[in-house]
Residue frames as a rotation matrix with the C-alpha (Angstrom) as fourth column:
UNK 1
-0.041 -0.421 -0.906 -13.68
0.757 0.579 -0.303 14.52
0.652 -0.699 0.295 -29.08
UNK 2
0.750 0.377 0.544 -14.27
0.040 -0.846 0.532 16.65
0.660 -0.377 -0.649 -26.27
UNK 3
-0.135 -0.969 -0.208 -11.67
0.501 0.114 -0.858 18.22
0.855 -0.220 0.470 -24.02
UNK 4
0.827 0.334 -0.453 -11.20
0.550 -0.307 0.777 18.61
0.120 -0.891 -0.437 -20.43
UNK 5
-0.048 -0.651 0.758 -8.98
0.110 -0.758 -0.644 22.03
0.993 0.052 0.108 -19.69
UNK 6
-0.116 -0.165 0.979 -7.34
-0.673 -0.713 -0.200 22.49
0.731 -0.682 -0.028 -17.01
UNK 7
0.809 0.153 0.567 -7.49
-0.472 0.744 0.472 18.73
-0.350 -0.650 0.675 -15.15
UNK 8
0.023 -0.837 -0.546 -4.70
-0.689 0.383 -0.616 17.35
0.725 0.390 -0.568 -14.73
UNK 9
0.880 0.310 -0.360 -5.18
-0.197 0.928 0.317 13.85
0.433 -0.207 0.877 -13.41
UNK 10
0.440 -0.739 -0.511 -1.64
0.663 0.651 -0.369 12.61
0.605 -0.176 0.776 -12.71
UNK 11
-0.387 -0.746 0.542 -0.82
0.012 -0.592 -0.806 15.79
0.922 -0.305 0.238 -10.41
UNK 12
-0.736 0.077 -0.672 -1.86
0.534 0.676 -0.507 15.88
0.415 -0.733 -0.539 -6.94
UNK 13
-0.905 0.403 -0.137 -3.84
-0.367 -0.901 -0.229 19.08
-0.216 -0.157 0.964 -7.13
UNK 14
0.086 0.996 0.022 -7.17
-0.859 0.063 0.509 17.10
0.505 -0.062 0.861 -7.80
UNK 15
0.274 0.137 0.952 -8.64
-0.818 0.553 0.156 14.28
-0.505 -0.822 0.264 -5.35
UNK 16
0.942 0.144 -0.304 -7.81
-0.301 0.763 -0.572 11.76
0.150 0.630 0.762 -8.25
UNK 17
0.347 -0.913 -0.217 -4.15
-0.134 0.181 -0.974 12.26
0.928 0.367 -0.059 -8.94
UNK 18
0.095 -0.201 0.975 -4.03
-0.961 -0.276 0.037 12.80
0.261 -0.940 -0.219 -5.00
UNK 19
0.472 0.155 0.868 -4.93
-0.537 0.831 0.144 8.80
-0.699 -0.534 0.475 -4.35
UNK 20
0.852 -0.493 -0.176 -2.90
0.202 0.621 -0.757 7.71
0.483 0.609 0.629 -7.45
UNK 21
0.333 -0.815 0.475 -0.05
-0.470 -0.580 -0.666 9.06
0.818 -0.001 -0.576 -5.28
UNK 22
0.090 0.090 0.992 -0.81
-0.937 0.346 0.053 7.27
-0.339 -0.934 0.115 -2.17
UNK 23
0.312 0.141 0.940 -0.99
-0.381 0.925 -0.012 4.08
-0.870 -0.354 0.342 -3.88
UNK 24
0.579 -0.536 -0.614 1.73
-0.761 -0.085 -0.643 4.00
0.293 0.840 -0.457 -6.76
UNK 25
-0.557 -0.789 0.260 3.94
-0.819 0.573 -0.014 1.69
-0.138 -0.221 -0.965 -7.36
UNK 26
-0.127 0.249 -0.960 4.04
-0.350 0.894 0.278 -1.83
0.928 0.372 -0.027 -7.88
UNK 27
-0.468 -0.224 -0.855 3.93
0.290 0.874 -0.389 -2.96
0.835 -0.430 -0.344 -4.34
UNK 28
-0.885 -0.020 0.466 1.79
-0.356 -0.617 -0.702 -0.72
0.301 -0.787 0.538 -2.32
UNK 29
0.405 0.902 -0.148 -1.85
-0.798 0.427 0.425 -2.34
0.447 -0.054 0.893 -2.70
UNK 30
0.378 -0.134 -0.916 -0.15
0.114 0.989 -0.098 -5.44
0.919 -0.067 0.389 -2.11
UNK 31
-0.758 -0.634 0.153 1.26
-0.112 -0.105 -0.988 -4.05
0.643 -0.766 0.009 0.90
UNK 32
-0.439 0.880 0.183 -2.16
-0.854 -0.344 -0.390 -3.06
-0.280 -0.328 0.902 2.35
UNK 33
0.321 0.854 -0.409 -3.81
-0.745 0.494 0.447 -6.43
0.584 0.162 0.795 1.46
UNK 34
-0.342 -0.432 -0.834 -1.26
0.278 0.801 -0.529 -8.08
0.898 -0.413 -0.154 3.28
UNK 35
-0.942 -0.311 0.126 -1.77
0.001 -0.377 -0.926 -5.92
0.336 -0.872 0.356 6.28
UNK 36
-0.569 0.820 -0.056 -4.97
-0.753 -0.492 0.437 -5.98
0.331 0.291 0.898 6.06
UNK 37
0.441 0.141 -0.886 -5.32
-0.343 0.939 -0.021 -9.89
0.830 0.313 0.462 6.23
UNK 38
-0.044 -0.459 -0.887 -2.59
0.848 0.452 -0.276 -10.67
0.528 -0.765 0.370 9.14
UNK 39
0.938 0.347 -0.014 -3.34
0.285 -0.746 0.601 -6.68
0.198 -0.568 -0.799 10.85
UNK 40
0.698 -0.664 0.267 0.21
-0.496 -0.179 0.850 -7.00
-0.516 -0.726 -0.454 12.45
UNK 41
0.770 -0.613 0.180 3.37
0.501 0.405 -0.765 -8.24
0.396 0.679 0.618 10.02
UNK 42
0.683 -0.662 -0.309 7.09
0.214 -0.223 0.951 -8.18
-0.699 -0.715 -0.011 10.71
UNK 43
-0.049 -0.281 -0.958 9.55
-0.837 -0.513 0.193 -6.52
-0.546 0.811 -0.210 8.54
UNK 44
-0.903 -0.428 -0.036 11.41
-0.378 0.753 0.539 -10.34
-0.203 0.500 -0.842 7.22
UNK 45
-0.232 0.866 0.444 7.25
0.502 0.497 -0.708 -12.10
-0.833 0.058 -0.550 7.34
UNK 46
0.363 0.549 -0.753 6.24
-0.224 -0.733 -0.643 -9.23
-0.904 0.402 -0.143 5.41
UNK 47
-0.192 -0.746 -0.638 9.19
-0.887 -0.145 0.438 -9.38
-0.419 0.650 -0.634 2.80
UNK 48
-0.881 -0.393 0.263 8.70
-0.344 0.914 0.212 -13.37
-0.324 0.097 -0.941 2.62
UNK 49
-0.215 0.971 0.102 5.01
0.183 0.142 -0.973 -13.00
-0.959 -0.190 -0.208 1.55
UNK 50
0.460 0.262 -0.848 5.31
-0.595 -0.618 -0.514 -10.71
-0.659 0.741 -0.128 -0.97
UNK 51
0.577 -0.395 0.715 8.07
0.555 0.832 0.012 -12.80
-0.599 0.390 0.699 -2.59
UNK 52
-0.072 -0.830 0.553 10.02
0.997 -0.061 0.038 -11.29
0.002 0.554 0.832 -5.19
UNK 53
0.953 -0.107 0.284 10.52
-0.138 -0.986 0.092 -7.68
0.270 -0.126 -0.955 -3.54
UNK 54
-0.265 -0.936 -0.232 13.97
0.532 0.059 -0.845 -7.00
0.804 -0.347 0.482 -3.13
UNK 55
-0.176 -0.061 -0.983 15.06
0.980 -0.107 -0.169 -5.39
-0.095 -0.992 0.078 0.52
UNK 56
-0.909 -0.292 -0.297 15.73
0.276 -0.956 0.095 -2.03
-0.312 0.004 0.950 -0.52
UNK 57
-0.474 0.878 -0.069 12.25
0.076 0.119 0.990 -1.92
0.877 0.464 -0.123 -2.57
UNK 58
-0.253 0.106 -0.962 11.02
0.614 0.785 -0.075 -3.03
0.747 -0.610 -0.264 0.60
UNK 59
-0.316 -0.320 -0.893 12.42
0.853 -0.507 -0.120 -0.72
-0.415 -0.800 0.433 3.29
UNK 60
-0.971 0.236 0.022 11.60
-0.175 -0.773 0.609 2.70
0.161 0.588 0.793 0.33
UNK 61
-0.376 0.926 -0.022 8.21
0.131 0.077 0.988 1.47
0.917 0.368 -0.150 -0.12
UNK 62
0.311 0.469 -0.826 7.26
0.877 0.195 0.440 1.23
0.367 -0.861 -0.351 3.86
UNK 63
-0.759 -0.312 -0.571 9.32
0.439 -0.893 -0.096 4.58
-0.480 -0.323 0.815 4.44
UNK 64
-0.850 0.430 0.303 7.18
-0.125 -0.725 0.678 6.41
0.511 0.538 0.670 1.75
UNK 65
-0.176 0.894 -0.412 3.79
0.267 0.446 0.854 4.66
0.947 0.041 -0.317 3.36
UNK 66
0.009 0.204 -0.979 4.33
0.999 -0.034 0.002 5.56
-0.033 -0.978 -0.204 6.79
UNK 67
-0.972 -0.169 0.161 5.61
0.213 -0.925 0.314 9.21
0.096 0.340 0.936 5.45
UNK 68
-0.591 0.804 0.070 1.75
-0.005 -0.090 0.996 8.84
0.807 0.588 0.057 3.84
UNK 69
-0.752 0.351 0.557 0.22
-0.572 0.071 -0.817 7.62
-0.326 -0.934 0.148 7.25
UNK 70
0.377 0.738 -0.560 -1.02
-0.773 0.583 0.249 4.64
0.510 0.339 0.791 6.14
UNK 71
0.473 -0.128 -0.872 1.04
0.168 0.984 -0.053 2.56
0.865 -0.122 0.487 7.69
UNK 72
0.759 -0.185 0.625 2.39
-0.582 -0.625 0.521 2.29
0.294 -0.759 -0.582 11.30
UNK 73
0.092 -0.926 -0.366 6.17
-0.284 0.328 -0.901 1.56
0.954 0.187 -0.233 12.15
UNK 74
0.845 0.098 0.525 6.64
-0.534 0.110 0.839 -0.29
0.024 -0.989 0.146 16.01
UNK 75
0.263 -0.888 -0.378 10.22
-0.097 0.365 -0.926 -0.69
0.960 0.280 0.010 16.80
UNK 76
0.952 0.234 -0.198 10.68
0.101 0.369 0.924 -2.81
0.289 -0.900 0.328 19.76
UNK 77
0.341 -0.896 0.284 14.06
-0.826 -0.430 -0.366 -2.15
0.450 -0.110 -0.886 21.43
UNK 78
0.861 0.070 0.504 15.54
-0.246 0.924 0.293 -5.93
-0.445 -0.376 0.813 21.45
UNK 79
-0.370 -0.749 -0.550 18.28
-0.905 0.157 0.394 -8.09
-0.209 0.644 -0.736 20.00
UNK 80
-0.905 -0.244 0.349 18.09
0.425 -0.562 0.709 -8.88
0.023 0.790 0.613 17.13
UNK 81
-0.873 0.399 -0.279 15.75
-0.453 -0.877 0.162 -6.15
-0.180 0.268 0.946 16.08
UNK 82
-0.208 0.921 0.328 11.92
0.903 0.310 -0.298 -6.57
-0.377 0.234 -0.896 16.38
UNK 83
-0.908 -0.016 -0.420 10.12
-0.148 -0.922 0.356 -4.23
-0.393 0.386 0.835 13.71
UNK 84
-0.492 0.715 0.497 6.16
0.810 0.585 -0.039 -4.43
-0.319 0.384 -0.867 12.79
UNK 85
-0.707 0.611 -0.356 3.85
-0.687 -0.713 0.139 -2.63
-0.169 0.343 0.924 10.60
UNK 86
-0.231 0.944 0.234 0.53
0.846 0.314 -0.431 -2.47
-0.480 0.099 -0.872 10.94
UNK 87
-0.338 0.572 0.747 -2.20
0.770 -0.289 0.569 -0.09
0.541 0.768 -0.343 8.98
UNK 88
-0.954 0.235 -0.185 -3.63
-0.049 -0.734 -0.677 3.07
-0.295 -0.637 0.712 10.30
UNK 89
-0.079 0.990 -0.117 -6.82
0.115 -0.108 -0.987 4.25
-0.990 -0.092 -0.105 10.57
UNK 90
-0.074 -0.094 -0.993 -6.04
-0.819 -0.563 0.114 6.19
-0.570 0.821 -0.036 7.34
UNK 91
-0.737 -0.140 -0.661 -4.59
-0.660 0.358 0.661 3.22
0.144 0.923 -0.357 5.46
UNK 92
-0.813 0.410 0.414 -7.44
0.323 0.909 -0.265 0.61
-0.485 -0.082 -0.871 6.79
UNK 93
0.150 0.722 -0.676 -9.82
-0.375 -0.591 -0.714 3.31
-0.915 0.360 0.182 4.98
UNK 94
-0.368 -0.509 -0.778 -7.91
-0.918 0.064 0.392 2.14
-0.150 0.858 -0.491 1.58
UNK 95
-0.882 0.220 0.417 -9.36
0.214 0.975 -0.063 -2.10
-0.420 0.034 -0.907 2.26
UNK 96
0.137 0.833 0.537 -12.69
0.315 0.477 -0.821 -1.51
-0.939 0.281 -0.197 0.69
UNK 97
0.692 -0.026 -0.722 -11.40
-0.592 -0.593 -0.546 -0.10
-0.414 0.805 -0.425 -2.39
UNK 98
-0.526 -0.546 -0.652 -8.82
-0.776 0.623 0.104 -2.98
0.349 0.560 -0.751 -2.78
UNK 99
-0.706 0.176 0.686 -10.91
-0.082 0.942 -0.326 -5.33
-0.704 -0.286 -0.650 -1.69
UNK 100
0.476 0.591 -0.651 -13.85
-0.540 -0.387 -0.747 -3.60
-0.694 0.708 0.135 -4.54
UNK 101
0.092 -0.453 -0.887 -10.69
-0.977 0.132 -0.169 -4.44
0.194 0.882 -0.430 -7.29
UNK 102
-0.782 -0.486 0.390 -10.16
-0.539 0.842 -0.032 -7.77
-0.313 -0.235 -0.920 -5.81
UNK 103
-0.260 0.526 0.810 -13.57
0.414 0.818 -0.399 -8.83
-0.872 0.232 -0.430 -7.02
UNK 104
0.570 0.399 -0.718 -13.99
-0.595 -0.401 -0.696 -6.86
-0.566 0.824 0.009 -10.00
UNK 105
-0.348 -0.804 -0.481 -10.64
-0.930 0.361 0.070 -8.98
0.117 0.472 -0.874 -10.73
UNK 106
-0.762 0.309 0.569 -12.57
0.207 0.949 -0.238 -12.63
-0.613 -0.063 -0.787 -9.81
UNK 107
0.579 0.807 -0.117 -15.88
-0.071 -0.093 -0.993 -11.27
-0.812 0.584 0.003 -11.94
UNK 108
0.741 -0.048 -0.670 -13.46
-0.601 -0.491 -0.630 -10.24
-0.299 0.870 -0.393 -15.03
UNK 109
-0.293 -0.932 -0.212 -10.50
-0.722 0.071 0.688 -12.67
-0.626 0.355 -0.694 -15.36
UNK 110
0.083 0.124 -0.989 -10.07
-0.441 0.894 0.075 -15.62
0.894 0.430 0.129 -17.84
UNK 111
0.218 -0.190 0.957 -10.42
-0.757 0.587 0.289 -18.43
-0.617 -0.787 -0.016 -16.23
């Protein structure tokens, strides 16, 4: 068996572990295909797509993404509160790579 010294995948110090970082989690791809698809998504639209994200989940997961600059935050000063995220440049870079898994997943499932 041969051994690779000194690579450590899961840390951010190589370009690998770097993009497993950006897109951890159970709900970040899925965040980005939504956005991707409608461009422009309010906070409650957003939440009601995904389905079974809780709020907090929610609100953590879109803090950490914008943090990343993938995602942009547009808080309209209204009542009640208007709040949309759309993709950046950065994160619309990230759609052909989930859109790649999206058909490797239609070539490979059972059907």
């Amino acid at each position: 068996m041969k051994e690779y010294k000194g690579i450590v995948a899961d840390g951010e110090d190589t370009c690998f572990g770097y993009t497993l970082s950006i897109i951890n989690g159970k709900w970040k791809l899925l965040i980005i295909f939504y956005l991707s698809k409608y461009n422009t998504v309010r906070y409650n639209e957003l939440q009601r797509i995904i389905g079974k994200i809780t709020y907090r989940t929610l609100s953590s997961t879109l803090k950490e993404m914008e943090s990343d600059g993938l995602i942009h935050r547009e808080e309209y000063p209204q009542i009640p509160p208007k709040v949309e995220y759309s993709l950046t440049e950065k994160g619309k870079t990230l759609w052909p790579i989930i859109h790649s898994m999206c058909q490797w997943g239609e070539i490979n499932r059972e059907k």
